[in-house]
Every structure is written in structure tokens, then in C-alpha cells.
C-alpha positions as CSV (number, residue, x, y, z in Angstrom):
1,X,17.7,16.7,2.2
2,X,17.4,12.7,1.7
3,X,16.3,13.2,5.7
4,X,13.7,15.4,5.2
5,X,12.2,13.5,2.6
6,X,12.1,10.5,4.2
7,X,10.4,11.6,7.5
8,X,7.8,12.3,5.6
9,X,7.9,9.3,3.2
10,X,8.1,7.0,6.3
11,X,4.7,9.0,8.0
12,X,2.5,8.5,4.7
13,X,3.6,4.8,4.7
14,X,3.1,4.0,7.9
15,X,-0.6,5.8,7.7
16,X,-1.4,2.9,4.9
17,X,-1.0,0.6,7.7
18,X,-1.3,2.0,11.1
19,X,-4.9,1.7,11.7
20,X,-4.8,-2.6,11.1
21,X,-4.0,-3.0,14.8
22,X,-6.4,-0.2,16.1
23,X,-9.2,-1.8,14.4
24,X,-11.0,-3.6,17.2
25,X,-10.4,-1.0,19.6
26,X,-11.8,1.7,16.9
27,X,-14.5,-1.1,16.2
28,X,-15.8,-0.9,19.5
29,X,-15.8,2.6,20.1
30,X,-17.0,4.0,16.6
31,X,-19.5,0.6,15.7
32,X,-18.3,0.9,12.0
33,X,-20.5,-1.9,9.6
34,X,-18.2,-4.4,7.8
35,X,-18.1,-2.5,5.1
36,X,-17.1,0.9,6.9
37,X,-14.3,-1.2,8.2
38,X,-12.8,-2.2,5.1
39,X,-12.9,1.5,4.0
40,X,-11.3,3.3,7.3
41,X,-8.5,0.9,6.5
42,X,-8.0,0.9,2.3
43,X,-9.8,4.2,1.2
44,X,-6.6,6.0,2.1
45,X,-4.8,4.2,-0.4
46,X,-7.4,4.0,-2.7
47,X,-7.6,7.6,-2.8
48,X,-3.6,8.2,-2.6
49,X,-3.5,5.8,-6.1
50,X,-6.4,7.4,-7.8
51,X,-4.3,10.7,-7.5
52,X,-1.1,10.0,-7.8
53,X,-0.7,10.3,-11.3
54,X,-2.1,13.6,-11.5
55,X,-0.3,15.4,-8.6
56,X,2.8,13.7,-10.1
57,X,2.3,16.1,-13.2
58,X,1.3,19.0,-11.2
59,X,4.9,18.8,-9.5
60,X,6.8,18.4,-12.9
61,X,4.8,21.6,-13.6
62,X,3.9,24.0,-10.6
63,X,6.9,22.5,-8.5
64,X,8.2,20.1,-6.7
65,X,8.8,21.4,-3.4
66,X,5.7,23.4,-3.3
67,X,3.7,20.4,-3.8
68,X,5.3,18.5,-1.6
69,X,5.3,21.2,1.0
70,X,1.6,22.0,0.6
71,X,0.5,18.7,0.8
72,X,2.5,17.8,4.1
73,X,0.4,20.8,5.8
74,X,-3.1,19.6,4.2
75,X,-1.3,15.4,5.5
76,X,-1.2,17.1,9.3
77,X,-4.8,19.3,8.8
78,X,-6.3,15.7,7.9
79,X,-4.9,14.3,10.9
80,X,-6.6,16.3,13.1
81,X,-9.6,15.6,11.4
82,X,-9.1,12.2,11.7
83,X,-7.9,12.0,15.2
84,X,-11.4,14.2,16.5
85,X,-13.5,11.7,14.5
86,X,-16.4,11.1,16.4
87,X,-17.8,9.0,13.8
88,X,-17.5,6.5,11.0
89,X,-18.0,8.8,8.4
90,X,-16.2,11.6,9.9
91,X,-12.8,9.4,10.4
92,X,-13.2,7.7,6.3
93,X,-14.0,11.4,5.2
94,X,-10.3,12.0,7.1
95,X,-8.7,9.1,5.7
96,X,-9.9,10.9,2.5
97,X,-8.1,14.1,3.2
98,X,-4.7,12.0,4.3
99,X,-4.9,10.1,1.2
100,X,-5.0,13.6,-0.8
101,X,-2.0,15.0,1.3
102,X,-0.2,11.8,0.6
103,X,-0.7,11.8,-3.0
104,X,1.1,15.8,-3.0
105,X,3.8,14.3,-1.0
106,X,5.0,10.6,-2.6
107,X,5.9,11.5,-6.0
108,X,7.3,14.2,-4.6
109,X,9.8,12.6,-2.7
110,X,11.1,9.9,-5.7
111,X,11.3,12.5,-8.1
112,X,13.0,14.8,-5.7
113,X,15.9,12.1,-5.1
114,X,15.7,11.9,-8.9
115,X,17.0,15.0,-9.4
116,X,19.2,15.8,-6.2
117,X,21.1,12.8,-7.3
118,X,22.3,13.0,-10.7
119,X,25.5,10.1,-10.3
120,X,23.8,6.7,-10.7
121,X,25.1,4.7,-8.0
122,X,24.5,7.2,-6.0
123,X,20.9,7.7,-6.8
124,X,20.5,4.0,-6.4
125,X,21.4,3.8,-2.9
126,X,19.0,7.1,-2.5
127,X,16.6,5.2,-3.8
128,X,17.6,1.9,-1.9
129,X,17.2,4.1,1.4
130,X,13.7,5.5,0.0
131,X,12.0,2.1,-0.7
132,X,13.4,0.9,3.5
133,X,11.9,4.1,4.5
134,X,8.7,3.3,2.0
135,X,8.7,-0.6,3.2
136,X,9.7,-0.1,7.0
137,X,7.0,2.6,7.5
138,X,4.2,0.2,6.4
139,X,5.9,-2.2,8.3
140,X,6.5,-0.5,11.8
141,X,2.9,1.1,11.1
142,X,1.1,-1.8,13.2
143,X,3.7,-2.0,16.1
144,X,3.6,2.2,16.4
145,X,-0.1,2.2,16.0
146,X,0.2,-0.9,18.5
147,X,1.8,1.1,21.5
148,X,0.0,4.0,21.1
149,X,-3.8,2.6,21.1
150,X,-2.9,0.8,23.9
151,X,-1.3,3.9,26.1
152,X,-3.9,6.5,24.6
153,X,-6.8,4.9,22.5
154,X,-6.8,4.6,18.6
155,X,-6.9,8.3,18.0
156,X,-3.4,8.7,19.1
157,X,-2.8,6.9,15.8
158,X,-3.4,10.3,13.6
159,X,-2.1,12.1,16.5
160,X,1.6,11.6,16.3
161,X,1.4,13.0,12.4
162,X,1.3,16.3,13.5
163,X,4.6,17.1,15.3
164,X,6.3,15.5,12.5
165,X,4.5,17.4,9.8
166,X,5.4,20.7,11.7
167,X,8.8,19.7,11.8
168,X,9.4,18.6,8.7
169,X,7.3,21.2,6.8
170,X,9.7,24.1,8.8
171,X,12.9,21.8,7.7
172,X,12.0,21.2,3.9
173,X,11.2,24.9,3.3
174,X,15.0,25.3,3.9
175,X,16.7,22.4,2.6
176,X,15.0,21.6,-0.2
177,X,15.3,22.7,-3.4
178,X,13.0,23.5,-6.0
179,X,12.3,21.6,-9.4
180,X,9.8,21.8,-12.3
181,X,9.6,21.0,-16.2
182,X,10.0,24.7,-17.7
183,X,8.8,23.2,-20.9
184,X,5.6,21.9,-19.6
185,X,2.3,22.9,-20.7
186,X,-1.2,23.4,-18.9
187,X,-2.7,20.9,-16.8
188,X,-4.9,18.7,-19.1
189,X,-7.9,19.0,-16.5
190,X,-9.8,16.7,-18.4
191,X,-6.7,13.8,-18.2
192,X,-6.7,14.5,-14.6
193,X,-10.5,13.9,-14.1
194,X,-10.9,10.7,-16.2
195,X,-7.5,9.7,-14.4
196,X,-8.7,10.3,-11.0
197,X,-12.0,8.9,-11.2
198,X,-11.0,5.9,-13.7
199,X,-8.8,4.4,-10.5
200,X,-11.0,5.0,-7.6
201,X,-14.0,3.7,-10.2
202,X,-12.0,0.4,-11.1
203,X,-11.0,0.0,-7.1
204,X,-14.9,0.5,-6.3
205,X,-15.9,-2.3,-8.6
206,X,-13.6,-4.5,-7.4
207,X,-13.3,-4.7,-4.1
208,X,-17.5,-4.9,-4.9
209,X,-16.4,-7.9,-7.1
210,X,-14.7,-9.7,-5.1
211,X,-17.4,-9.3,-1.9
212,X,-19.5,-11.9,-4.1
213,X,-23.1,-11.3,-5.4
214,X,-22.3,-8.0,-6.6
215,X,-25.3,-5.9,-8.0
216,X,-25.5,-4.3,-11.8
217,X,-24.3,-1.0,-10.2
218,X,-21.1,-2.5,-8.8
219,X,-21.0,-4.0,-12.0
220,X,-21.5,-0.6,-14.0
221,X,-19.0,0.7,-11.8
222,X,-16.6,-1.9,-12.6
223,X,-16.8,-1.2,-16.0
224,X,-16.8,2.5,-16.0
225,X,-13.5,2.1,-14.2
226,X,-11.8,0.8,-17.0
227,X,-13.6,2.9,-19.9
228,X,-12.5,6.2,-18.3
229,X,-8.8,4.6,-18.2
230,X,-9.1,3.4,-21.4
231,X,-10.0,6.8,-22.5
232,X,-7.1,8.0,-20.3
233,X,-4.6,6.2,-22.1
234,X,-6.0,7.3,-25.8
235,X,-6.1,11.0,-24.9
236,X,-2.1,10.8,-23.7
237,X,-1.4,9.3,-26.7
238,X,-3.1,12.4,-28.8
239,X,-1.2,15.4,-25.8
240,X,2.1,17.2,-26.7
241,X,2.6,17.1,-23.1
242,X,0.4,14.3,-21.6
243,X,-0.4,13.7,-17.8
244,X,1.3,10.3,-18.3
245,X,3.1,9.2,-21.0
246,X,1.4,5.8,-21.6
247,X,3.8,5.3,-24.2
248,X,6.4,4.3,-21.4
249,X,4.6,1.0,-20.8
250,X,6.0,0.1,-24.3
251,X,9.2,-0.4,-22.6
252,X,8.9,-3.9,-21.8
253,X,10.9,-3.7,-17.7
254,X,9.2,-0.5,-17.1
255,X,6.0,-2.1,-17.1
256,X,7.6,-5.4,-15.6
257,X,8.4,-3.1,-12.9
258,X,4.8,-1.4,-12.4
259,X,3.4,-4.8,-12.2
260,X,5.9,-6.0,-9.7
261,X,5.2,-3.1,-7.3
262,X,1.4,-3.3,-7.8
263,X,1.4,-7.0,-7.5
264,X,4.3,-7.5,-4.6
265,X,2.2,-4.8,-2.5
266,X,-1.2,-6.0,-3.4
267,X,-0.4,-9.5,-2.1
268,X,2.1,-8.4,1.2
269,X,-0.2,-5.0,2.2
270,X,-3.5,-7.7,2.7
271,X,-1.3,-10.2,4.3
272,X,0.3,-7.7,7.4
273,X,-3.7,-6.6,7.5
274,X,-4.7,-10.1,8.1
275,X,-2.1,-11.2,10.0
276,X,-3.0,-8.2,12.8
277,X,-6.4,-9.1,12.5
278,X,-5.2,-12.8,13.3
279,X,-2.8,-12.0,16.1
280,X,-5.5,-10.3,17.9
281,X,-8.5,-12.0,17.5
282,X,-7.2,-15.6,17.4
283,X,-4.0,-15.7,19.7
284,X,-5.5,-12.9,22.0
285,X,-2.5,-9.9,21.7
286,X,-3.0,-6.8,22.8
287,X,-2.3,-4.5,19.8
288,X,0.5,-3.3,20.6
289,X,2.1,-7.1,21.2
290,X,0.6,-8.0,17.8
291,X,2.4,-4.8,16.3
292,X,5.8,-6.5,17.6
293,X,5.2,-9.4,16.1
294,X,5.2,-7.9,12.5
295,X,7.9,-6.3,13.3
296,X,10.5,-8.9,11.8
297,X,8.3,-8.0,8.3
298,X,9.9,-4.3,8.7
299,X,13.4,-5.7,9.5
300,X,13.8,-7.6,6.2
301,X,12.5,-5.3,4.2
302,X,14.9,-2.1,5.7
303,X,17.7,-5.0,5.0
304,X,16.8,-6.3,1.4
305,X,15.8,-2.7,0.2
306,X,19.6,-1.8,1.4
307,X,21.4,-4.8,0.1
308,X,19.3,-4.2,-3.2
309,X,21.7,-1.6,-5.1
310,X,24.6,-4.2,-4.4
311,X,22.1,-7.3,-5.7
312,X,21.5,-5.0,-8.9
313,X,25.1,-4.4,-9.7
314,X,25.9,-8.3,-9.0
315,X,23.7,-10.4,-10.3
316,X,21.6,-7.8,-12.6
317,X,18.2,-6.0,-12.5
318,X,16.5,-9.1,-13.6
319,X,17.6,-11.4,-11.2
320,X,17.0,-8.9,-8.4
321,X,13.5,-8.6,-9.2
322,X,12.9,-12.1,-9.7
323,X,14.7,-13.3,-6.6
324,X,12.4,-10.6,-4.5
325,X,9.4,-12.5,-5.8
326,X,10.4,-15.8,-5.4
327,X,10.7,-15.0,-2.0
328,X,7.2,-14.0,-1.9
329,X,6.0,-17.2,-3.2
330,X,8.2,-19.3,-0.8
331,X,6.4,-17.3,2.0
332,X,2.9,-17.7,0.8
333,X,3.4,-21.2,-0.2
334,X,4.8,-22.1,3.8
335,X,2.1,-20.2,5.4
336,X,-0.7,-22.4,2.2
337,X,0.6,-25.7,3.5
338,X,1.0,-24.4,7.4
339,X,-1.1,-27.4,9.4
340,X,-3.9,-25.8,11.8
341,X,-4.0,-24.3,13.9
342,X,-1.5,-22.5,12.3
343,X,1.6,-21.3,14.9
344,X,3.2,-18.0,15.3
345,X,6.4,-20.0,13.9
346,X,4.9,-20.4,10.7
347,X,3.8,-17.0,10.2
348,X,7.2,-15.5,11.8
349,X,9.1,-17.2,9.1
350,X,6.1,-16.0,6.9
351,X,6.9,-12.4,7.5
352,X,10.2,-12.5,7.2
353,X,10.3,-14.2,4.0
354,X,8.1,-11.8,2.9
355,X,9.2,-8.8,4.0
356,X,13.0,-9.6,2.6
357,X,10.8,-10.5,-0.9
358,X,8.9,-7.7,-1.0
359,X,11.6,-4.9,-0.6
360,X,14.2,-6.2,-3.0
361,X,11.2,-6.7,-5.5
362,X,10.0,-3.0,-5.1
363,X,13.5,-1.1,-4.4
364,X,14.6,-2.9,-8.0
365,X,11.3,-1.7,-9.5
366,X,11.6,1.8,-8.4
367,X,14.8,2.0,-9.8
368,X,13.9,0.9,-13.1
369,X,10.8,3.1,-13.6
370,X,13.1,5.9,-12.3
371,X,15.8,5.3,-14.9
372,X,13.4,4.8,-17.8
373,X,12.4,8.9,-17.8
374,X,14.6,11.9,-18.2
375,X,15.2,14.2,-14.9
376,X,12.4,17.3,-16.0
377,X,10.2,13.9,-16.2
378,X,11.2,12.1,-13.2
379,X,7.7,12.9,-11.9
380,X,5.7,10.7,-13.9
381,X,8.2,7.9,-13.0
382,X,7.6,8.8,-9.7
383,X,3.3,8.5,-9.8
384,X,3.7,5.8,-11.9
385,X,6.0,3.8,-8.9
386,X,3.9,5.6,-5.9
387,X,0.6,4.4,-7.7
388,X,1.4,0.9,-8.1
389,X,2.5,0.9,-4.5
390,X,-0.4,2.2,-2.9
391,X,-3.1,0.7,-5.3
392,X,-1.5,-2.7,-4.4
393,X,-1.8,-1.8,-0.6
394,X,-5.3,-0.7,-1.1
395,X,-6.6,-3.4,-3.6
396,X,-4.8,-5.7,-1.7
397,X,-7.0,-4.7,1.5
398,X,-9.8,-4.9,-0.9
399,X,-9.6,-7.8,-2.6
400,X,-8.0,-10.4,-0.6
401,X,-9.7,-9.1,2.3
402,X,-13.1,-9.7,0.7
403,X,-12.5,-12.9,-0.6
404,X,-11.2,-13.7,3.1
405,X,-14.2,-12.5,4.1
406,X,-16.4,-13.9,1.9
407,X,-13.8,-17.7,3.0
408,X,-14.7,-16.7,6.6
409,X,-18.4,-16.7,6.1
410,X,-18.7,-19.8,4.0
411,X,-16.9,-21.6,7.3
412,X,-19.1,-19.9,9.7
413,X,-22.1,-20.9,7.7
414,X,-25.2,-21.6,10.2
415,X,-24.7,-19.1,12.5
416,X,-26.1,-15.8,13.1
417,X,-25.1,-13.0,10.2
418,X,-23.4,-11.1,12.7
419,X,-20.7,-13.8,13.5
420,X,-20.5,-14.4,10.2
421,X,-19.6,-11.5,9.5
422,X,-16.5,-10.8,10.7
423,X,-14.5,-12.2,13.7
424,X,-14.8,-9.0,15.5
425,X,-18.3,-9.6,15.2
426,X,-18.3,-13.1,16.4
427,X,-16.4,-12.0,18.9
428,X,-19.1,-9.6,19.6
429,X,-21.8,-11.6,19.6
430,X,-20.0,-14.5,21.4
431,X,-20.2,-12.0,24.8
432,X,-23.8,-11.6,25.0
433,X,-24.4,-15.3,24.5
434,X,-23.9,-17.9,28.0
435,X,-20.3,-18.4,28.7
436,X,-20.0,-22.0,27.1
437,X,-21.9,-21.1,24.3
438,X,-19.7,-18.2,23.7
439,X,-16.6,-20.1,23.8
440,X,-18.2,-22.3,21.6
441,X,-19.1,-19.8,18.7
442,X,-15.2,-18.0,19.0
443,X,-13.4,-21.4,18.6
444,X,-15.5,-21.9,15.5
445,X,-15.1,-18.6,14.5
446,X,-11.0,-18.7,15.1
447,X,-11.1,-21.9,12.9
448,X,-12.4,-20.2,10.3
449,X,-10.4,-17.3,10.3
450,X,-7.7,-19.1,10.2
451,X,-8.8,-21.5,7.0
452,X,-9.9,-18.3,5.4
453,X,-6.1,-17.3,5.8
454,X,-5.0,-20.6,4.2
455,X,-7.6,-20.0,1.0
456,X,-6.2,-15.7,0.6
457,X,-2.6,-16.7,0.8
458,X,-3.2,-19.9,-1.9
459,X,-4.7,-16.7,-4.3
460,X,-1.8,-14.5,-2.6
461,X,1.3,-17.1,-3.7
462,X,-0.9,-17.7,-7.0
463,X,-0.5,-13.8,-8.1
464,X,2.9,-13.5,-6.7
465,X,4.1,-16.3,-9.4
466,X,2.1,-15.1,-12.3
467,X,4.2,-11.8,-11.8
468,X,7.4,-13.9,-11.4
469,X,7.2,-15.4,-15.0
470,X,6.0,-12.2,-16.5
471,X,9.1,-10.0,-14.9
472,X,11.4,-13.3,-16.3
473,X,9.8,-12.7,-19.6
474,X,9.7,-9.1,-20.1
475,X,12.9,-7.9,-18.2
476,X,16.0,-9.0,-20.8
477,X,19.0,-10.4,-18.7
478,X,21.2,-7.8,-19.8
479,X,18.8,-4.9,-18.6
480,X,20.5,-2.2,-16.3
481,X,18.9,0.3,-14.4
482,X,21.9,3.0,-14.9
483,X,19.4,6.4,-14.7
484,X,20.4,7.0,-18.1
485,X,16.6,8.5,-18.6
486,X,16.6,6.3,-22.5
């Protein structure tokens, strides 16, 4: 059962990642703008968040299996979609569909292992193996998207969903069982709408934000975002049986623990996107070599998610947490002070100190959001953890990629606005120029890629120790994470 739950837990995470190495090649073929770019890669995530919440309720009510079964099939439908794209808007409108199947399928999974696994200790090595399978698929993502752009072009990359949607769909409708609140009520449509719109809203206005020189729509937007949340919140707080009980973010470590997920993913998810981008376009890699060099990001998180559940029990849920981040600091900080042009070495031991940071921070977190509900509940814990997850990813995408971007232009000031652009469009616009010209032009526009790098992971080490004092502050040494469900 833990099998079949992880195939497809390891296929939605590595689809939140997969595309960052088959970016120039889908660049060159589809001609996406800058901004189309940035939403092939992070409006799958965007859109997973936004909905995570409510299809976490609609599993405590309608069913757990079904809903994760259903939205596997819709996951492989999307793919296709995807995968025949013969357009921008026809591969984001894909990327739309994958981040609904997703969003049926990820609370599904935690609050699944919530349930099957009723001993502790038990469920925190479940949940140990979950958050590998949750890290190591976002991880491998780029080095499986790698090989198969290179063999068979970038659509390949939604391809491969589909044998392992078939087979997993045919597998869970036999092994798994089935779960749901019988005391539930309706779905509060209303809760589900404001909650739904509210995050994709809030993501819009951001990522808008932090573009620079946003307009009074973005603006608007911005605020609207957090209105409609706020309005959220205030209308659990008046259900019998809410969408969400916002009541849980009381508990002082289960919002230490949201916050370390959002934050932990928001600050490693734009770093393996930028570090693709950087493989290729500045060291030359094929994607498929730049894939394997992320790799050692996957390794350490598959061996600190594991080692977590024995970390927890040693040295305490606090410490656990804090240690992950403090990893994640010591990474950014190395690859901050990292003299240019920065060297593979640096960022090697970047990703690895990263990685190992980022999956003892989230496995801890999942296991305290899980243990803070009771098991008829364990779905709300479950949207709560998947939304943090993939918000981070996606507003990490979002933000830090568009205050790299907005770094990368400020270097590259002088030049023509389609090299400043991007480096895919320097690169670009480098070919059509006389050869020593256009040597000229991509040496600049490598420079600045790379001091744009050094300016996201100063704001990337910055958020990753603001979260470290807050989980020291809120989490009380003698917390324990025993799945009690008080």
C-alpha cells in the first residue's frame, strides 16, 4: 500500500520540477515570452496549492481512495494534453490540468499513511519514506526530465506519466483501502471558492510584486489575495465543520511546521530551478548532464528524510527541525560568499547541503502537522503540509526567480531588451549578431546570471534564518510528534 502511494507521490513531485531542464529546448521550439516561461514552470504548483486545501476536505468527506484514484486518471488525461502541446498556451493550460490532478492525489497520500498506520513509530518512518519519495522526486525531476529531452524532445517529459498512472491507478483500486469522516457535513462551496481563488490571487500578486514596477491591477490582485483569505479564515471559525480548521494554527509547532515547509521549499524549489538554468546556459551541459549534477540534491534529501524519524526520537522534534534549517543557511550562505565565476564545487557542496537541510526540515514538519489532528481529520493535516510544500515550490519559482530576473537585467543594463531579458534570450540574440560580438554579449550575459544568483541566494539564506529563529521560538524543547492527534 505504502508502494502504491508513493509511485504516485514521487510522479506529482517530480512534475513540479521536471520541466526546469527542458526549458531551453521547450524555449526554442514553443517561443514562450518571459513571462509564459515562468508560468509553464510554477503555475503547476501554483495551482496544486490554491487547491489543496479544498480537495483535502473533499477526501475526509467523499473518500480518500476515490479522490485519490480519480485524480491520478484526470494527473495521466493532463499529461497527454501536455505532452501534444503545440503551443504556449496549450502546454500552461496542461500544466493547469496536472496541477488539479495533483492536488486530488497529495493529501491523499499523507492522510492515507495517516490512517493505514495507526502505531507511531511506525507512522513516522511511513512518513519518513513519504517526504524521500516527496524530496527525491523533485530532486530526480531535472536529471529524468534531463535524459529524456535529450533522447526524445521535451515532450517526453509528460510522456512517461502515463504508464505509471495506468499502473498505479489498476494497483491502488485493489490495495488500497477506503477512508472518510462519517461525521462530516456538506462541502462549504463558498470556503472552497474564497479558498481556491484567495491562494492563486495572493501568488498572482506576488510573483507580479516581485517582477518590479507592478501596475494597480497587480496591486488589486495582491490585495484581493489576502482579503478573500482573510475572509477564509473568519468563515472557519463561524463552520461546525469547516474546510480548515484555522484554529490549528493556534498550536504554536503546527504552524512552526507550515512555515518551515513553505519556507524550506520556497527557498530550495527556486534554487534547483536556477541552478539548471545555470548549468546549461553558463557551463554549456546538455540537459540531461545538468540533471546529474543535481542529482547529489536528491541523494541527501532520500538520506536525511530517512535518518529523520531516528533524529526525532534523539535529539527531539525541535532540534530536528532546526538542524534541517541550519543546513539550509550554511548552503546559501557558501554559495552568497562563492568568488566568481562561481565553480561547480561550490554549488555541489551547495546541493548537498541543501538537499540533506531541506528533507530533515520537511519530514519533521510533516510529522508534526500530521500528529496535531485526529485520524477522521488527518486530511486537513495533510492540505495543510501538501500546500505549504507546493506553494513554496511555486512561490519560490515566482519570487526568487523574478527578483533574479529583475538582478539579471539590472547587470545586463545597455543592451538590447531581449538579452536582458533572460539568458536564453541573450543567448538568442547573441547568434544572430557577428561571431565576436556574440561571444561578447554571452560572457556578459553569463556574468550576470551568475551575480544575479549571488543576490537570490543572499534573500534565499535571509528567509531560511528568519524561519530558523521562529521554529526555535515557537516549537518548546520538550515537543513530540507522538501522533497522539491532541
Amino acid at each position: 500500500m505504502l508502494a502504491v502511494l508513493c509511485a504516485s507521490l514521487l510522479l506529482v513531485a517530480m512534475d513540479a520540477t521536471i520541466l526546469n531542464v527542458a526549458l531551453p529546448s521547450l524555449i526554442d521550439d514553443l517561443r514562450p515570452t518571459a513571462l509564459q516561461q515562468l508560468w509553464i514552470i510554477d503555475i503547476y504548483g501554483l495551482v496544486l496549492g490554491g487547491l489543496l486545501v479544498t480537495t483535502g476536505a473533499v477526501g475526509d468527506r467523499f473518500g480518500r481512495k476515490k479522490l485519490f484514484l480519480i485524480g491520478f486518471v484526470l494527473f495521466g488525461v493532463a499529461s497527454v494534453i501536455a505532452a501534444t502541446a503545440g503551443s504556449s498556451t496549450q502546454l500552461i493550460a496542461g500544466r493547469v490540468l496536472l496541477g488539479i490532478g495533483g492536488a486530488m492525489v497529495m493529501p491523499s497520500t499523507l492522510s492515507l499513511i495517516r490512517n493505514i498506520f495507526t502505531d507511531p513509530r511506525e507512522r513516522a518512518r511511513a512518513i519518513g519514506i513519504w517526504a524521500a519519495v516527496a524530496g527525491a522526486g523533485a530532486a530526480i525531476g531535472p536529471l529524468i526530465g534531463g535524459l529524456l529531452v535529450e533522447q526524445y524532445g521535451w515532450a517526453a517529459a509528460f510522456w512517461v506519466n502515463v504508464p505509471v498512472v495506468v499502473i498505479t491507478v489498476v494497483a491502488g483500486i485493489w490495495l488500497l483501502p477506503e477512508f472518510k469522516d462519517p461525521g462530516s457535513h456538506a462541502l462549504d462551496v463558498v470556503s472552497a471558492l474564497l479558498s481556491v481563488v484567495g491562494v492563486v490571487a495572493l501568488a498572482w500578486g506576488i510573483k507580479h510584486v516581485a517582477k518590479g514596477g507592478p501596475g494597480a491591477v497587480d496591486l488589486l490582485i495582491l490585495a484581493a489575495g489576502i482579503g478573500l483569505l482573510a475572509w477564509f479564515a473568519l468563515r472557519q471559525l463561524k463552520l461546525k465543520d469547516p474546510l480548515l480548521d484555522v484554529r490549528l494554527f493556534l498550536n504554536r509547532p503546527f504552524t512552526a511546521a507550515a512555515l518551515t515547509t513553505l519556507m524550506a521549499m520556497l527557498a530550495a524549489g527556486a534554487a534547483l530551478f536556477l541552478v539548471s538554468l545555470w548549468l546549461q546556459y553558463v557551463h554549456g551541459y546538455t540537459p540531461f548532464e545538468a540533471g546529474l549534477r543535481t542529482l547529489p540534491t536528491a541523494l541527501a534529501m532520500l538520506v536525511s528524510s530517512l535518518l529523520a524519524p531516528m533524529l526525532m526520537h534523539r535529539i527531539g522534534v525541535r532540534a530536528s527541525m532546526a538542524l534541517g534549517l541550519a543546513a539550509l543557511v550554511a548552503g546559501f550562505t557558501l554559495l552568497a560568499l562563492a568568488p566568481q565565476p562561481t565553480s561547480y564545487a561550490y554549488v555541489a557542496v551547495f546541493l548537498v547541503t541543501v538537499g540533506f537541510g531541506d528533507g530533515l526540515a520537511v519530514t519533521t514538519a510533516a510529522s508534526v502537522l500530521v500528529s496535531a489532528v485526529p485520524a477522521e481529520r488527518a486530511g486537513q493535516a495533510g492540505a495543510v503540509s501538501e500546500t505549504s510544500y507546493e506553494l513554496g515550490v511555486g512561490l519560490g519559482v515566482a519570487l526568487l526567480g523574478s527578483v533574479h530576473a529583475a538582478a539579471f537585467a539590472r547587470h545586463m543594463s545597455g543592451t538590447p531588451a531581449q538579452a536582458a531579458e533572460s539568458i536564453g534570450g541573450a543567448k538568442e540574440f547573441a547568434e544572430r549578431l557577428p561571431a565576436a560580438e556574440g561571444t561578447r554579449l554571452l560572457e556578459r550575459a553569463r556574468d550576470a546570471f551568475d551575480s544575479a544568483l549571488t543576490t537570490t541566494s543572499y534573500m534565499s539564506l535571509g528567509i531560511a534564518a528568519a524561519v530558523l529563529v521562529l521554529v526555535v521560538w515557537m516549537v518548546p524543547k520538550e515537543f513530540e510528534a507522538t501522533g497522539s492527534g491532541h
